[in-house]
KEPA-684788 format. One line per 4 residues: number of its first residue (from 1); for each residue x, y, z of N, C-alpha, C. Coordinates in nm, 3 decimals. Each point is the difference from the previous one (the first is absolute). Layout:
N
NUM = X/Y/Z/X/Y/Z/X/Y/Z; ...
END
This chain:
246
1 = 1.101/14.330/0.246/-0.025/-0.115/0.089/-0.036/-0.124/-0.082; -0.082/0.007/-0.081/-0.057/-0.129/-0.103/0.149/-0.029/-0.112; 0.061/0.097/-0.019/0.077/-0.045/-0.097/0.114/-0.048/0.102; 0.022/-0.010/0.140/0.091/-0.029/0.096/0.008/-0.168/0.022
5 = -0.194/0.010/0.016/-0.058/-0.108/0.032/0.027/-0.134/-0.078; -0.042/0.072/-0.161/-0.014/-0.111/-0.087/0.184/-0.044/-0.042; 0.124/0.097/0.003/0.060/-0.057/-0.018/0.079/-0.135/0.131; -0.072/0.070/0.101/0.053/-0.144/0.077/-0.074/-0.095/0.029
9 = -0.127/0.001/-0.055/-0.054/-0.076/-0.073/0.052/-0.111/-0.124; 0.035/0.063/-0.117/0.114/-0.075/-0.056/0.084/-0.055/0.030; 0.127/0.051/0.100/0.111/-0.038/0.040/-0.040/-0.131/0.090; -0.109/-0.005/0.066/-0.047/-0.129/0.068/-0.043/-0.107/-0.096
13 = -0.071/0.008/-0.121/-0.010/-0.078/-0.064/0.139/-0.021/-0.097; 0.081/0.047/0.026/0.102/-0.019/-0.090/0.057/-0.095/0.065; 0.006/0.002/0.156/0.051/-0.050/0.064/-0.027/-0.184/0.047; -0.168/0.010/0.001/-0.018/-0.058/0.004/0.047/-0.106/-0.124
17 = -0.020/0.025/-0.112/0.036/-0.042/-0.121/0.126/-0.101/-0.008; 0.066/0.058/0.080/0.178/-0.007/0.030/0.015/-0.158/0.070; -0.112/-0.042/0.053/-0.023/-0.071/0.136/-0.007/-0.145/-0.074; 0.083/-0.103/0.011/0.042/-0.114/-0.033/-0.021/-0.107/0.103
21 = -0.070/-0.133/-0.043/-0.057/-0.057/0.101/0.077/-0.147/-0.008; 0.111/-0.019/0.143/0.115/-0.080/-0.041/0.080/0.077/-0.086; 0.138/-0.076/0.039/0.101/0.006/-0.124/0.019/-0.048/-0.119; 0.086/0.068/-0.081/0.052/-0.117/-0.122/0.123/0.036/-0.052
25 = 0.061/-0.135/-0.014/0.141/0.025/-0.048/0.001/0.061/-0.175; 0.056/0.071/-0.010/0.034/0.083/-0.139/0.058/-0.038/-0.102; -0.047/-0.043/-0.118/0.155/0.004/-0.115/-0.023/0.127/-0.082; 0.101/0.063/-0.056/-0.004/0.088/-0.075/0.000/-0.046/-0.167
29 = -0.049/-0.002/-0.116/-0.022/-0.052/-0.106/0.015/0.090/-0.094; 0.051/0.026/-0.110/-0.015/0.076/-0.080/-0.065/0.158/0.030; 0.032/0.026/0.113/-0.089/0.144/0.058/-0.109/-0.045/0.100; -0.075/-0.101/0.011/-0.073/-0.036/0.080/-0.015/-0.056/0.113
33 = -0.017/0.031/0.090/-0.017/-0.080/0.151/-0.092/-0.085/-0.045; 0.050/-0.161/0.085/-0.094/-0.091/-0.030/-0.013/-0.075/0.183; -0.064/-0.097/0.019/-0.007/-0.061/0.090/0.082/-0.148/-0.047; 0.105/0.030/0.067/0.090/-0.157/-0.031/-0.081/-0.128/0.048
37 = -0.065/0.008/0.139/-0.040/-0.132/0.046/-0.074/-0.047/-0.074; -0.081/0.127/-0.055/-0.106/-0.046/-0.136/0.081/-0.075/-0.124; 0.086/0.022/-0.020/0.005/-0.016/-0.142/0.133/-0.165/0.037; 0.034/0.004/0.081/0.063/-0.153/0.069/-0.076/-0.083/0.017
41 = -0.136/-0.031/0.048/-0.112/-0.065/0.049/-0.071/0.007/-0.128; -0.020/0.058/-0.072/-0.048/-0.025/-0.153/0.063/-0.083/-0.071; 0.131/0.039/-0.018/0.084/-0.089/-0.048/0.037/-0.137/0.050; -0.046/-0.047/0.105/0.002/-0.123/0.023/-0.148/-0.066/-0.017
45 = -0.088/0.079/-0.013/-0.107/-0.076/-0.002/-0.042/0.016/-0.189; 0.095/0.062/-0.035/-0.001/-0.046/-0.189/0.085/-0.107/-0.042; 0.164/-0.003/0.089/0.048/-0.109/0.001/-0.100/-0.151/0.017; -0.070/0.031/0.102/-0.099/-0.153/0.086/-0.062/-0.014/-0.154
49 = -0.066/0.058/-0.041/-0.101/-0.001/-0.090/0.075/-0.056/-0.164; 0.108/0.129/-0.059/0.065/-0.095/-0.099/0.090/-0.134/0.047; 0.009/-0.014/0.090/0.099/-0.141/0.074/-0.085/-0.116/-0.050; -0.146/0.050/0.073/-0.114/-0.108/-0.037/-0.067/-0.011/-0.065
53 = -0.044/0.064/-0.139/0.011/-0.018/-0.126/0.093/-0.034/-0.111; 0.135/0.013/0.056/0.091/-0.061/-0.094/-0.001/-0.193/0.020; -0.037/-0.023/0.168/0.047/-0.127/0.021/-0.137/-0.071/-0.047; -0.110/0.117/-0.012/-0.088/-0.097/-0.029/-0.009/-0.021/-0.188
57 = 0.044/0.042/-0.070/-0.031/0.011/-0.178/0.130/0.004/-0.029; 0.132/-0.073/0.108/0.150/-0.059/-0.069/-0.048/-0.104/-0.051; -0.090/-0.136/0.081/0.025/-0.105/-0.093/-0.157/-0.079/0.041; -0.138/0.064/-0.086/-0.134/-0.011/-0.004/-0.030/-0.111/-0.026
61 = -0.018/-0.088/0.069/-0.142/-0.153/-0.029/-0.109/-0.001/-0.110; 0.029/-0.119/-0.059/-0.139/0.017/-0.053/-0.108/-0.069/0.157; 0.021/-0.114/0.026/-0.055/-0.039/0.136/0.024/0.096/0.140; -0.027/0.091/0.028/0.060/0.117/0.108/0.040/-0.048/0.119
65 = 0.127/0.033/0.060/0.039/-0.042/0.108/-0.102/0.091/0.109; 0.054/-0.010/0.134/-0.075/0.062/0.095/0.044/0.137/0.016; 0.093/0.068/-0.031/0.052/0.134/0.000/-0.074/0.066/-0.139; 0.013/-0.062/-0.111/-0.091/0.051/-0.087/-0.160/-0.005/-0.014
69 = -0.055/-0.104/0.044/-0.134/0.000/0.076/-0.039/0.130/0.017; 0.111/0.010/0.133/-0.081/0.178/0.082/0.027/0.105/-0.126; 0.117/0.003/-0.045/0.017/0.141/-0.050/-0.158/-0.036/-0.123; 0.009/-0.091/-0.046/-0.161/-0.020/-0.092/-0.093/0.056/0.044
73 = -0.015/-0.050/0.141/-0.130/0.032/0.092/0.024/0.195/0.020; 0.123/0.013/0.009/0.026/0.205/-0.018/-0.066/0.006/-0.086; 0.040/-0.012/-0.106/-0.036/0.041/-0.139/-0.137/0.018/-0.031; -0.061/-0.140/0.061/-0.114/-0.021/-0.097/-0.114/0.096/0.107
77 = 0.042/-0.002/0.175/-0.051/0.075/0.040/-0.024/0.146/-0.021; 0.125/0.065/-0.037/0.015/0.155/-0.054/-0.061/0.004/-0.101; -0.021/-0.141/-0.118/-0.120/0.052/-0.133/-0.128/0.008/0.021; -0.008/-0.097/0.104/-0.155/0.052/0.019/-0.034/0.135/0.070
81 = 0.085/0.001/0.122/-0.036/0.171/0.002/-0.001/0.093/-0.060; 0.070/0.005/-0.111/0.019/0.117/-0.135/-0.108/-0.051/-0.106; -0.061/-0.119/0.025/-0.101/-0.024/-0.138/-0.172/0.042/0.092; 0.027/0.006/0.146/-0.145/-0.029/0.062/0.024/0.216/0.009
85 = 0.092/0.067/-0.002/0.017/0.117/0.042/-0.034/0.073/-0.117; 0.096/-0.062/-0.129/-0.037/0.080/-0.146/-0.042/-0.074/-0.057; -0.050/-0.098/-0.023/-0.036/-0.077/-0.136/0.028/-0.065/-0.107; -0.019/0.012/-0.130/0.037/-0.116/-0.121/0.204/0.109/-0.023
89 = -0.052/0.116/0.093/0.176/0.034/-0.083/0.083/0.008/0.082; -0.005/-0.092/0.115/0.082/-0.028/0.100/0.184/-0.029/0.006; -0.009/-0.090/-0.160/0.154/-0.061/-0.031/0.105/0.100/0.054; -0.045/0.130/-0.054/0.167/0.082/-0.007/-0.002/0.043/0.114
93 = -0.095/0.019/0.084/0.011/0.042/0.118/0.032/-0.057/0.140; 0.043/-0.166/-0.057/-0.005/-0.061/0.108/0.176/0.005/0.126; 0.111/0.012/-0.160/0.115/0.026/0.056/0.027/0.176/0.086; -0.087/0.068/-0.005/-0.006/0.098/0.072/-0.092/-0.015/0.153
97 = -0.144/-0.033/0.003/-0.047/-0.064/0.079/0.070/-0.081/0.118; 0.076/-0.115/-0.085/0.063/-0.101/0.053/0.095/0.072/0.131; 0.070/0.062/-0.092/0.147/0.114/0.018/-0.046/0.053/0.180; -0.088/0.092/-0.051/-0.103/0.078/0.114/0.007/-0.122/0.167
101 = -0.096/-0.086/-0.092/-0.037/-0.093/0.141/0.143/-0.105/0.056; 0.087/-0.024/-0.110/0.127/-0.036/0.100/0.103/0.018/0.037; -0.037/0.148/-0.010/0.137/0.108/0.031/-0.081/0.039/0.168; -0.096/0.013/-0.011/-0.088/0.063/0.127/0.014/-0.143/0.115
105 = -0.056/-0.127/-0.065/0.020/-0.107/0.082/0.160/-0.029/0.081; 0.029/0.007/-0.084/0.184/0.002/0.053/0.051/0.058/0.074; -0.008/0.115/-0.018/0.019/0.109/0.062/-0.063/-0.005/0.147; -0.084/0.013/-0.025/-0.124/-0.027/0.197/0.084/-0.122/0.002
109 = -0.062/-0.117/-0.005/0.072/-0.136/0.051/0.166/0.004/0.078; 0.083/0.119/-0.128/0.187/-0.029/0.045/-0.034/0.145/0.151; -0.047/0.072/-0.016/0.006/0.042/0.104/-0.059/-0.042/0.195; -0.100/-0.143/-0.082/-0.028/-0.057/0.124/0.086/-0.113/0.020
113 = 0.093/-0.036/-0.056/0.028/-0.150/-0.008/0.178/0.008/-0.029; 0.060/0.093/-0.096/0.152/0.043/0.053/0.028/0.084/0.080; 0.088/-0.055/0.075/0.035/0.091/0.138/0.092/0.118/-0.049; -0.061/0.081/-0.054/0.063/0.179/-0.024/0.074/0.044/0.076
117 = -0.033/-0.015/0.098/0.086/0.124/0.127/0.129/-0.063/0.037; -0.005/-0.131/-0.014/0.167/-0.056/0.040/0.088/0.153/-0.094; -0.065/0.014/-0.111/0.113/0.133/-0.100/0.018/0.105/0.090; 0.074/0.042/0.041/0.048/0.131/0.067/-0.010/0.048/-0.133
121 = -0.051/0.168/-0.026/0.050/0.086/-0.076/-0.025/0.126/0.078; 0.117/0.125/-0.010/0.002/0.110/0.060/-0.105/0.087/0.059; -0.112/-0.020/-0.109/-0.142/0.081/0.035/-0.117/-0.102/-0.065; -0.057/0.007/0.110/-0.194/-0.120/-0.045/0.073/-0.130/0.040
125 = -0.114/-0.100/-0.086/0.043/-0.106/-0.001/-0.068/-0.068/-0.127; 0.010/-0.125/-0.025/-0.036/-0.055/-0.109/-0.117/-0.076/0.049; -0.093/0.022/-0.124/-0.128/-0.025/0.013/-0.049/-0.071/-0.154; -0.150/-0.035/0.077/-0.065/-0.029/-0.173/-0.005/0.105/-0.090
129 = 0.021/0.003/-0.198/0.012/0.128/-0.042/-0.161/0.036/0.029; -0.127/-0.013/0.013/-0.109/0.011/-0.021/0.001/0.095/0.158; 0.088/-0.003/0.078/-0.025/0.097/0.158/0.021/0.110/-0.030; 0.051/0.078/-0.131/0.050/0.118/-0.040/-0.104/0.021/-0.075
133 = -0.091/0.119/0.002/-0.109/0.068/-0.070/0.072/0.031/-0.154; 0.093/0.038/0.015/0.092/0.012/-0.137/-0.045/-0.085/-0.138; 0.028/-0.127/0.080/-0.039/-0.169/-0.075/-0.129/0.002/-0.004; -0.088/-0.008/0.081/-0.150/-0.014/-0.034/-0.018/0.092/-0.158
137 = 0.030/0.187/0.078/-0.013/0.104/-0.142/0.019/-0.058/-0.146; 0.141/-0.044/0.032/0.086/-0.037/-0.078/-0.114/-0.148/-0.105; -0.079/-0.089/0.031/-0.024/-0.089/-0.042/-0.157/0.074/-0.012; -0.108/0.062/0.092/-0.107/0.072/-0.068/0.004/0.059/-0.126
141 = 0.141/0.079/-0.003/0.042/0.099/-0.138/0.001/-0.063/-0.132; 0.050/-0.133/0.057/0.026/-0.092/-0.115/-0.153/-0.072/-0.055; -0.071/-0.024/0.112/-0.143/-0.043/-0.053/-0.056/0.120/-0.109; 0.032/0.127/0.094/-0.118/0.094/-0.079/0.063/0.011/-0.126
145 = 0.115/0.029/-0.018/0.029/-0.036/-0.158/0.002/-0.069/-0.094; -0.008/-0.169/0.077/-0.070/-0.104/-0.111/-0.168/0.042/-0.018; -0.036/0.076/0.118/-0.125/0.005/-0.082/-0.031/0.076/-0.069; 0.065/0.084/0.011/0.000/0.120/-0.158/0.024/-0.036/-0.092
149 = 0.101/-0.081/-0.009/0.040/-0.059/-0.114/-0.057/-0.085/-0.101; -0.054/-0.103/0.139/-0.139/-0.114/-0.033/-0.108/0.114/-0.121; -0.033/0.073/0.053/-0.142/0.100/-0.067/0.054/0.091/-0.106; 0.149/0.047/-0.003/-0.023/0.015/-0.096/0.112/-0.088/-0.130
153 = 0.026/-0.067/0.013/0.054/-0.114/-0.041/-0.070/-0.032/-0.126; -0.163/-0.051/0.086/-0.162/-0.006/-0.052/-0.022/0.030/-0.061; -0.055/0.176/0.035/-0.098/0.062/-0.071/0.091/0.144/-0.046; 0.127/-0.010/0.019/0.055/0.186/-0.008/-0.024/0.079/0.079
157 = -0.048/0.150/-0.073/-0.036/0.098/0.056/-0.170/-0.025/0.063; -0.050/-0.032/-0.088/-0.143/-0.051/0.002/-0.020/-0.035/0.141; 0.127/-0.092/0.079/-0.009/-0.049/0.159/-0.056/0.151/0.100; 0.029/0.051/-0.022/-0.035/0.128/0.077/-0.144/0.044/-0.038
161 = -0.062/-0.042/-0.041/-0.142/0.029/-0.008/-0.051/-0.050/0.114; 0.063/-0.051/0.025/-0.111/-0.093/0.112/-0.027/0.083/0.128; 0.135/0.099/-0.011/-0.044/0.090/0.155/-0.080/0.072/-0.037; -0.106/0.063/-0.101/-0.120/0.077/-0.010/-0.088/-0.119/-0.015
165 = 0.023/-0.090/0.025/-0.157/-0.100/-0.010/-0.076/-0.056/0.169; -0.104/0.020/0.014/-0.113/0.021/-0.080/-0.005/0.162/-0.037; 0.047/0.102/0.111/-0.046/0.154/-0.034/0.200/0.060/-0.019; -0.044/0.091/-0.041/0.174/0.062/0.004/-0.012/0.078/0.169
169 = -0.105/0.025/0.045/0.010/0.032/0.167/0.076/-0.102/0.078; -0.035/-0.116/-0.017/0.129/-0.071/0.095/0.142/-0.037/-0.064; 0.001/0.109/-0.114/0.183/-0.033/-0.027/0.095/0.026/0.112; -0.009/0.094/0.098/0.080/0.025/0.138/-0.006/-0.108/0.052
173 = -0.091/-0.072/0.040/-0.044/-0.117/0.062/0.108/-0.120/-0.053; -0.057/0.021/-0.090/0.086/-0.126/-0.096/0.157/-0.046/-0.016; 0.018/0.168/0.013/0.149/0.000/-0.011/0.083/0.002/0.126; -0.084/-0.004/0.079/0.039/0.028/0.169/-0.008/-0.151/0.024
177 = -0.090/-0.083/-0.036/0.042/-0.152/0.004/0.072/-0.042/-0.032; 0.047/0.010/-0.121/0.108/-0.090/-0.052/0.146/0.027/0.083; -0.001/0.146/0.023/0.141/0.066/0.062/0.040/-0.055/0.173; -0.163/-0.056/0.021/0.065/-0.046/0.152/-0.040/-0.154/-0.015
181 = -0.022/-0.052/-0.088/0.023/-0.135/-0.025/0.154/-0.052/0.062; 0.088/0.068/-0.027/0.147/-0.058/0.036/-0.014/0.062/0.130; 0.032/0.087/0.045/-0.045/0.017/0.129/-0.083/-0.080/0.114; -0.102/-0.029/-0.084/-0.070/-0.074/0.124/0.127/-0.167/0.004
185 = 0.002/-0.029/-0.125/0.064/-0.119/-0.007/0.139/0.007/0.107; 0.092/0.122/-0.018/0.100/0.050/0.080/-0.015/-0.034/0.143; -0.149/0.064/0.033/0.053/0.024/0.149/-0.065/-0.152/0.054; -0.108/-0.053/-0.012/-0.039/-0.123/0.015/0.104/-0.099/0.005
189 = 0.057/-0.024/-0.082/0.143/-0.055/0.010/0.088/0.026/0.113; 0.032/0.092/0.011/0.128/0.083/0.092/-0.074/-0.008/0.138; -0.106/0.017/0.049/-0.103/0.014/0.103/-0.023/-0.175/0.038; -0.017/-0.034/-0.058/-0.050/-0.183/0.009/0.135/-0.018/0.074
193 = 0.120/-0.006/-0.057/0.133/-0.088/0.035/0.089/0.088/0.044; -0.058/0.158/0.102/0.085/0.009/0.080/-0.108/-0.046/0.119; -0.083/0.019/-0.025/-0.119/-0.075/0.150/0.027/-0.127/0.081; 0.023/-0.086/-0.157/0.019/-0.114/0.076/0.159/-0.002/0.070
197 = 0.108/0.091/-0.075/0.146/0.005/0.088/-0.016/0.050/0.141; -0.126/0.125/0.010/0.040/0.060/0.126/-0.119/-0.062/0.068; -0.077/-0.097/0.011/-0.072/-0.130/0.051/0.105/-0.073/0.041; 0.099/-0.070/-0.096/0.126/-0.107/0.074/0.099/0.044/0.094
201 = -0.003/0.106/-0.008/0.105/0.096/0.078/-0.030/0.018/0.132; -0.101/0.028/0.033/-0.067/0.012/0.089/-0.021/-0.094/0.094; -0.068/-0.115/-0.093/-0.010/-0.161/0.090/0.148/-0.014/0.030; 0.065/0.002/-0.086/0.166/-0.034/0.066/0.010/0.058/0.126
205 = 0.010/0.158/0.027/0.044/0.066/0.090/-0.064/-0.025/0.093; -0.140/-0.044/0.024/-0.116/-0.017/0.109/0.020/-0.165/0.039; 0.028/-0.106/-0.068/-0.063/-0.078/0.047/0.126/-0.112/-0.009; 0.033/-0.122/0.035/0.123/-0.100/-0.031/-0.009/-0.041/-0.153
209 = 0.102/0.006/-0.065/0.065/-0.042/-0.103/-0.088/-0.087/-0.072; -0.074/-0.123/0.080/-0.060/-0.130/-0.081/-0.127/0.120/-0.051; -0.076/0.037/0.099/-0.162/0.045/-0.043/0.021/0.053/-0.132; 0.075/0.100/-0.033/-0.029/0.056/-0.130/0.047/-0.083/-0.129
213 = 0.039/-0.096/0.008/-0.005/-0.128/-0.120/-0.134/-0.010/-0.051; -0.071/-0.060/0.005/-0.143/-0.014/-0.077/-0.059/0.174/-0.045; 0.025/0.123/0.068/-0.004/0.113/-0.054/0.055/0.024/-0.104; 0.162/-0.063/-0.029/0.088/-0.014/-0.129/-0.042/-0.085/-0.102
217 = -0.082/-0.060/0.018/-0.041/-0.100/-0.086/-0.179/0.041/-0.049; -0.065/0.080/0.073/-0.082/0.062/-0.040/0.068/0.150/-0.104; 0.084/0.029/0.058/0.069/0.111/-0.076/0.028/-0.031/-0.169; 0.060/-0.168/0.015/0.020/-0.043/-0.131/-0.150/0.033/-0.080
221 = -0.067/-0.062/0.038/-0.126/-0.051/-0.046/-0.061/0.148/-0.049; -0.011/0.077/0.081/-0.034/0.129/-0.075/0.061/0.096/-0.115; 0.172/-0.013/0.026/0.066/0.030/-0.102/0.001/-0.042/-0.114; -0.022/-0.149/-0.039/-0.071/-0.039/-0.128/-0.130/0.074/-0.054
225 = -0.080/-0.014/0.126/-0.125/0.074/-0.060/0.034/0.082/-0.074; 0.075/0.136/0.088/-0.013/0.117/0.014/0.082/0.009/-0.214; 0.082/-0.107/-0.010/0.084/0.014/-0.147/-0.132/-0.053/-0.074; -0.085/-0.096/0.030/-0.157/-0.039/-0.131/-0.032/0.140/0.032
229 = -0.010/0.099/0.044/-0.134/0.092/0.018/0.071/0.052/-0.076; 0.113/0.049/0.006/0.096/0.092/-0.049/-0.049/-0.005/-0.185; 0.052/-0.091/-0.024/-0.001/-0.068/-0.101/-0.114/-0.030/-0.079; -0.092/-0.018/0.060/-0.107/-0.037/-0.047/-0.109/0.129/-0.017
233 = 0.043/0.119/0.071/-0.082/0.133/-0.065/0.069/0.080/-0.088; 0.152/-0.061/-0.035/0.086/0.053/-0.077/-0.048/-0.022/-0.152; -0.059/-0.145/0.022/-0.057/-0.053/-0.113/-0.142/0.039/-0.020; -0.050/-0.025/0.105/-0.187/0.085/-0.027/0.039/0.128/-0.067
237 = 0.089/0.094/0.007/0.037/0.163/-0.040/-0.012/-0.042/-0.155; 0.127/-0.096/-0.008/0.038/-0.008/-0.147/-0.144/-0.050/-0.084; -0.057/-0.083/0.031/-0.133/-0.056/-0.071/-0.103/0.115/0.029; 0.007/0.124/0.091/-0.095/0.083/-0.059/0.021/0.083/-0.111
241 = 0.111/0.041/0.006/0.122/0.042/-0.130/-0.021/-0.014/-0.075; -0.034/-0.187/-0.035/-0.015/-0.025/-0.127/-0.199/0.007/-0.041; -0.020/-0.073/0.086/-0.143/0.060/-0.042/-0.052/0.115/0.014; 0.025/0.099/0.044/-0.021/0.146/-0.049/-0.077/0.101/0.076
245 = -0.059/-0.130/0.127/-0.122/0.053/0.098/0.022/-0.023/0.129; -0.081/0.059/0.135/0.043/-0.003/0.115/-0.105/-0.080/0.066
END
């Protein structure tokens, strides 16, 4: 009876497992299933991004026009968050940082602001890449490995001391932090900016067309946030990295 029990037990969680929330259209890749809408909607929002860095450093002012102004005002904004996050060794970290916060900004923004769905494609639809948990993973993974890298970059092997400090009793502890560092970063992300989609969705379906405008525009306003937060504990990670302590 228990061994009856527990295997359909399994078979339910297998099942459950199986259970896909929405569709998605498929490409097949070198052996791999991928999510196409993902990787179309990425690709235009790397296009947006090298489009507007090429037009801005084709032909640079010494007196700055008004298009170079802002991208200044990017810049100089993203150094201070990487110098107020890590400190005097901020430089190399800033084109990664940077990377982080305006790949995330873009991304939220083109999904509130280009009209996606005019695209028919066979299965899903096209969205911001940041609505796919995939992409969040996908960019946590990438933090937690600059910060490994950051520490031991540093200090070597020696970086790993730090999970027996103060006692070697909280090395479990220690190491259980760092491992859901990307995780927490993951789902916070993915959780923030499908809330606010299935918030607009909603006002649409409930209420006339005009009301949920200023909701879209609060939507903006948080999706920036939501790319500084992103970004900006990506960088607190890396500056604990380098200084050695929690």
């Amino acid at each position: 009876f228990f061994l009856s029990y527990s295997i359909n037990t399994l078979k339910g969680l297998y099942e459950i497992s199986g259970v896909e929330v929405g569709q998605h259209f498929y490409w097949k890749i070198g052996g791999f299933q991928v999510h196409a809408q993902v990787l179309i909607t990425s690709w235009v929002v790397i296009v947006i991004l090298l489009g507007s860095a090429i037009v801005t450093v084709r032909n640079p002012q010494t007196i700055p026009t008004d298009g170079q102004n802002f991208f200044e005002y990017i810049l100089e904004f993203i150094r201070d968050v990487s110098k107020t996050q890590i400190g005097e060794e901020y430089g190399p970290w800033v084109p990664f940082i940077g990377t982080l916060f305006l790949f995330i900004f873009v991304s939220n923004w083109s999904g509130a602001l280009l009209p996606w769905k005019i695209v028919e494609l066979p299965h899903g639809e096209l969205a911001a890449p940041t609505n796919d948990i995939n992409t969040t993973v996908a960019l946590a993974l990438l933090t937690s490995i600059a910060y490994f890298y950051a520490g031991l970059s540093k200090k070597g092997l020696g970086y790993f001391g730090k999970y027996i400090q103060p006692t070697p009793i909280l090395l479990p502890i220690n190491i259980l932090e760092d491992f859901t560092k990307p995780l927490s970063l993951s789902f916070r992300l993915f959780g923030n900016i499908l809330a606010d989609e299935l918030v607009i969705v909603v006002l649409v379906s409930l209420v006339p067309s005009m009301v949920p405008i200023p909701v879209i525009f609060l939507g903006l306003f948080t999706s920036g946030i939501q790319a500084l937060i992103f970004a900006t504990l990506a960088a607190a990670y890396i500056g604990e990295s380098l200084e050695g302590h929690h």
